[in-house]
BANUTOR-126918 format. One record per residue: residue number from 1; residue in three letters; x, y, z of N, C-alpha, C in turn; chain. Coordinates in Angstrom, 3 decimals, m for minus. Each point is the difference from the previous one (the first is absolute). Example, Ala and Ser with C-alpha at 12.3 -4.5 7.8 and 13.67 -1.06 7.14 Angstrom:
REC,1,ALA,13.190,m5.690,7.800,m0.890,1.190,0.000,0.900,1.200,0.000,A;
REC,2,SER,m0.350,1.050,m0.720,0.820,1.190,0.060,m0.770,1.090,0.730,A;
***
This chain:
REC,1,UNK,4.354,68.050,20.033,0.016,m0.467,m1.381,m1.436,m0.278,m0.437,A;
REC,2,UNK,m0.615,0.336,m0.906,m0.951,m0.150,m0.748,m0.458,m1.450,m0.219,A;
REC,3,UNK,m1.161,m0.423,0.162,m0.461,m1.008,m0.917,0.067,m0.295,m1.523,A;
REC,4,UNK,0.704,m1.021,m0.217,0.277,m0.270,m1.244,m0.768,m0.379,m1.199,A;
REC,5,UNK,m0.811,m1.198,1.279,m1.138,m1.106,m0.897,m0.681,m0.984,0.943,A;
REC,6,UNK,m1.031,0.260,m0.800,m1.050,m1.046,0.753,m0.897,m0.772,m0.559,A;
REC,7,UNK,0.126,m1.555,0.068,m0.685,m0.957,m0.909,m0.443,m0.536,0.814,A;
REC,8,UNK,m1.252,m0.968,m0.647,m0.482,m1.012,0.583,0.738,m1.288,m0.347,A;
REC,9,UNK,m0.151,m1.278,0.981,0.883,m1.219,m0.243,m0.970,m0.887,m0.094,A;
REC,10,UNK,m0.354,m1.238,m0.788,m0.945,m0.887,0.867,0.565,m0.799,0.923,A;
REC,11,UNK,m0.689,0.157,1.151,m0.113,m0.693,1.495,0.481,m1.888,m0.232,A;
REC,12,UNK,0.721,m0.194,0.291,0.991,m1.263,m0.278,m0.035,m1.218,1.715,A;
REC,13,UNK,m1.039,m0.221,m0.175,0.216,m0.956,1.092,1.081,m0.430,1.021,A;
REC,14,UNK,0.996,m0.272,m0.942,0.663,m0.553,0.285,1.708,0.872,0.621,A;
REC,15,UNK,m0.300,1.073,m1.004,0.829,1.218,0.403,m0.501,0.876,1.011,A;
REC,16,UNK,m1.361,0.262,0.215,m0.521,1.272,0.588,m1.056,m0.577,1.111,A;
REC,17,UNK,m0.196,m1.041,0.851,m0.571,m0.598,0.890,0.378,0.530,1.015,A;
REC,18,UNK,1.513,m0.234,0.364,0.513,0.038,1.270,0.192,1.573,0.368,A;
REC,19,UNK,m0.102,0.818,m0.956,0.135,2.298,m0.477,m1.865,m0.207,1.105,A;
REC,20,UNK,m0.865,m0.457,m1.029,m1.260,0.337,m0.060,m0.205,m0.403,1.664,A;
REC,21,UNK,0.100,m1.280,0.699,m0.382,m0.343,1.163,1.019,1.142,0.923,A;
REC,22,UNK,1.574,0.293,m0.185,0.454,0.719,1.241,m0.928,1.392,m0.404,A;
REC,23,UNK,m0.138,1.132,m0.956,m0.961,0.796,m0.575,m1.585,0.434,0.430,A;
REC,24,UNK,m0.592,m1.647,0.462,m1.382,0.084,0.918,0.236,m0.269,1.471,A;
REC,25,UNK,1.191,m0.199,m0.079,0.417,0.087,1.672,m0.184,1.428,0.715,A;
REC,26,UNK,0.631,1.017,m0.880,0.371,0.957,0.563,m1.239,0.918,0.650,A;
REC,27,UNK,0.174,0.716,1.245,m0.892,0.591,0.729,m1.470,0.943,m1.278,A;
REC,28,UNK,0.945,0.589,m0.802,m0.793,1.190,m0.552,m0.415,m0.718,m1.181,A;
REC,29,UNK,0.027,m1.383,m0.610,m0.212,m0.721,m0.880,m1.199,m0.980,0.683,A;
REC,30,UNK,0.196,m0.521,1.037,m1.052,m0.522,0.715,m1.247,0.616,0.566,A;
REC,31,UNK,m0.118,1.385,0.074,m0.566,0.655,0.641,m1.575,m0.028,m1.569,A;
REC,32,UNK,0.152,0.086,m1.063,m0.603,m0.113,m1.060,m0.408,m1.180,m0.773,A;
REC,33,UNK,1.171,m1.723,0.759,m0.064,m0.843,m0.745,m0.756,m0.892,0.435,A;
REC,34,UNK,0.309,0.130,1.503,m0.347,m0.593,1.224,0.652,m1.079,0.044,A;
REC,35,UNK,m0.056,m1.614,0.335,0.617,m1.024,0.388,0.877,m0.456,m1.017,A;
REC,36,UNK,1.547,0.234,0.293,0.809,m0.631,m1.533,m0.056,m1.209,m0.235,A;
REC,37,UNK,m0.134,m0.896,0.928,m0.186,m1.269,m0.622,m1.532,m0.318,m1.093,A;
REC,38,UNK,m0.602,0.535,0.570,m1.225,m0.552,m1.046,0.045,0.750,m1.115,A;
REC,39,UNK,0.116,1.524,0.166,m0.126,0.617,m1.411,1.296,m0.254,m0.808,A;
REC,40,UNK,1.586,m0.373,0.108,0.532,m1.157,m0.509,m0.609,m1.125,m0.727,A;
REC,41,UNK,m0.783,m0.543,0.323,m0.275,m1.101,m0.599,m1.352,0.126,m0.953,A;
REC,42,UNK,m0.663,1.178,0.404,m0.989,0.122,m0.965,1.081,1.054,m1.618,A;
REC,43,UNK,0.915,0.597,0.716,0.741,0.186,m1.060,0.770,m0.637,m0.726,A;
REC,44,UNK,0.421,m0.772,0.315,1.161,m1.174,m0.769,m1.595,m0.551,m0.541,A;
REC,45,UNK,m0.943,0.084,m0.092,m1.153,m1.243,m0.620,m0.219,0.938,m1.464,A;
REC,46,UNK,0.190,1.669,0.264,m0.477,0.852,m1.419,0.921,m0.776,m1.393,A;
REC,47,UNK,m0.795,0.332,m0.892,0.823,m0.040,m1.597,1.138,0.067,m0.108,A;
REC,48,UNK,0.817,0.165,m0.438,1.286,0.800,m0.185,m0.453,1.102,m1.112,A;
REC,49,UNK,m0.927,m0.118,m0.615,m0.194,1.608,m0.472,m0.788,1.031,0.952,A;
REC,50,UNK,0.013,m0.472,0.885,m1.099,1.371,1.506,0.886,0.226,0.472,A;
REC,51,UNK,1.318,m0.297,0.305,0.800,0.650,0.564,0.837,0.450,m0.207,A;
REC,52,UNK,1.084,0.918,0.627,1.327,0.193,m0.455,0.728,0.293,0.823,A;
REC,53,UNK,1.280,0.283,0.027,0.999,0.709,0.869,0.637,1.593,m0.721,A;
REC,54,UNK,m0.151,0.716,1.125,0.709,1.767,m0.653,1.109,0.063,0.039,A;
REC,55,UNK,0.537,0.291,m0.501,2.211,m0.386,m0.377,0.073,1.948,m0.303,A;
REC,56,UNK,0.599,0.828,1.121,0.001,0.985,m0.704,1.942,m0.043,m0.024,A;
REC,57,UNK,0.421,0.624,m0.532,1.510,0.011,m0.165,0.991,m1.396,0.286,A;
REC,58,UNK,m0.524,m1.097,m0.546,0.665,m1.138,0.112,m0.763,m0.506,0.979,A;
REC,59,UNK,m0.301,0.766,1.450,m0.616,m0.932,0.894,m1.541,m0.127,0.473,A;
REC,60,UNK,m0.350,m1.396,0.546,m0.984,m0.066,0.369,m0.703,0.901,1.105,A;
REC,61,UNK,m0.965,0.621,m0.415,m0.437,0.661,0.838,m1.652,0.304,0.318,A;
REC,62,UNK,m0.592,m0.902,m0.515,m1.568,m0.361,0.315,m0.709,m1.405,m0.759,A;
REC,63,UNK,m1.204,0.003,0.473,m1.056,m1.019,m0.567,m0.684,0.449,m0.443,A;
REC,64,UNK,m0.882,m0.329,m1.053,m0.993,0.414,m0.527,m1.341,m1.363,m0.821,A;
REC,65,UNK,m0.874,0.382,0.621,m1.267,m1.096,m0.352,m1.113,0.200,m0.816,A;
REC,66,UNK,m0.357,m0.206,m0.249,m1.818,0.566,m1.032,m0.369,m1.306,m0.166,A;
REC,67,UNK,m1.553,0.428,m0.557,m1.134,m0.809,m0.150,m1.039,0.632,m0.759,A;
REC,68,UNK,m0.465,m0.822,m0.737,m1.406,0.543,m0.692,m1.307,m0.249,0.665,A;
REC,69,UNK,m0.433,1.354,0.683,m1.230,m0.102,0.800,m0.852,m0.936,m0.812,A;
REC,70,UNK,m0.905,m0.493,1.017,m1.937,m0.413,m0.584,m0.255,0.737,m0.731,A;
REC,71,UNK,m0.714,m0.207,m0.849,m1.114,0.960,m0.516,m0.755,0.479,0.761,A;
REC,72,UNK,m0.823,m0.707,1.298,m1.006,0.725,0.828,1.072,0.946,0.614,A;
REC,73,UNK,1.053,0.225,0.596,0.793,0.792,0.527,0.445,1.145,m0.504,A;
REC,74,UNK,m0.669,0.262,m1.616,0.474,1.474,m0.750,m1.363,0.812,m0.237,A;
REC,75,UNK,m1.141,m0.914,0.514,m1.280,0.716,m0.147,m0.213,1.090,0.886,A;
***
């Protein structure tokens, strides 16, 4: 079956904590994130506009983060 749809959600503390920590658990998620406990907690610290959650066909199915580089960092 085809993909239907795919939105962004904003990232809900309170809903999407316990997705996001089992998510940096996982082998091939850790391998890029490195330690889930800390990068957890530097994530629960972002905006709620830097982040989001990917919802494609009703379900959750990624994270997503950004940031606005330095200025010295685009030179």
């Amino acid at each position: 079956m085809p993909l239907q749809q795919v939105r962004l959600e904003t990232f809900d503390p309170e809903l999407d904590s316990q997705r996001l920590r089992d998510w940096l658990r996982r082998p091939h998620v850790a391998r890029w994130w490195g330690d889930c406990v800390q990068q957890f907690e530097d994530l629960r610290s972002f905006s709620r506009e830097t982040h989001a959650v990917i919802v494609a066909d009703e379900a959750p199915v990624g994270y997503l983060c950004w940031q606005r580089p330095p200025q010295d960092e685009l030179v």
